[in-house]
N, C-alpha and C positions, 0 to 999 in steps of 0.2 A: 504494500500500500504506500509504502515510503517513495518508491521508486515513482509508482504510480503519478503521485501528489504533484512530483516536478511537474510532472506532462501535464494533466487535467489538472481542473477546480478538484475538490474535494466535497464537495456538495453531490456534485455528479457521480462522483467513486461510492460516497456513504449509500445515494437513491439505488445504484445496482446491485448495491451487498444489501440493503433494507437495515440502513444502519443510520443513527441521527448523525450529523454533521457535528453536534458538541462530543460525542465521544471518543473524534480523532481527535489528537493535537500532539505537533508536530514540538521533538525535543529543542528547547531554547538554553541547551548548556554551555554556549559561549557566554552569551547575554547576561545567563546567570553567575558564571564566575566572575567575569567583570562587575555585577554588581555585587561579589562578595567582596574583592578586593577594595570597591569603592567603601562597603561598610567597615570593614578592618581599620584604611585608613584613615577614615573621621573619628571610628574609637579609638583609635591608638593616638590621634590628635588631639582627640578632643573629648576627653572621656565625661565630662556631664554635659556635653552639648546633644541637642536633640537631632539624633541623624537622620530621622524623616525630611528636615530641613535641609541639612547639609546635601544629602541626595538630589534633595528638588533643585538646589544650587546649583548640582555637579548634572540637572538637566534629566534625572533621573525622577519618574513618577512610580512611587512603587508606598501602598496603601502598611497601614499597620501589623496587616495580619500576617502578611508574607515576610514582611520585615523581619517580626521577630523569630518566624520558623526559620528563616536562613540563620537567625544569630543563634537560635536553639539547637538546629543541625552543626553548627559549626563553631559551637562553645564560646562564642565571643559575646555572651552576655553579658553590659556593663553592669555594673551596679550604680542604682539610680538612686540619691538618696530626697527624700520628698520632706518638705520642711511645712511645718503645721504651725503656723502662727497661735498663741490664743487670744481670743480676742476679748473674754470676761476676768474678772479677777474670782478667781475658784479659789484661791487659797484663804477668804477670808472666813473669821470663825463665827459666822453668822450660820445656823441650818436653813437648811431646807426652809 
């Protein structure tokens, strides 16, 4: 079917086998390694910067969820540390 794809649409090949057209899809592992390399090095640059941003920068449109399965496949999980302001005064010794 790979072969096939060059030559024809794929629409056309799916209708002869009576197969949907979302079930092909064709391997994108160049595209994907270049975008692992690009994630590497905005973490290894820039370790609490937000790399969805730095991507969109470097011209790269790639959503949250795939983001993190590439950093989970490939151990490069920053650590994010998320800061919690507070905004009452809890300590004082009035109850409830």
């Amino acid at each position: 079917m790979n072969r096939l794809s060059q030559e024809f649409p794929v629409q056309l090949l799916c209708g002869i086998v009576d197969l949907a057209p979302s079930t092909f899809s064709q391997p994108q592992q160049a595209d994907e390694l270049d975008l692992r390399n690009a994630i590497e090095e905005i973490a290894l640059a820039f370790p609490r910067y937000d790399i969805t941003v730095g991507l969109r920068r470097r011209q790269w449109h790639v959503n949250q969820k795939r983001l993190l399965r590439l950093m989970r496949e490939g151990s490069s999980l920053v650590d994010v540390r998320w800061y919690c302001r507070s905004t009452t005064n809890s300590r004082h010794g009035y109850g409830r």
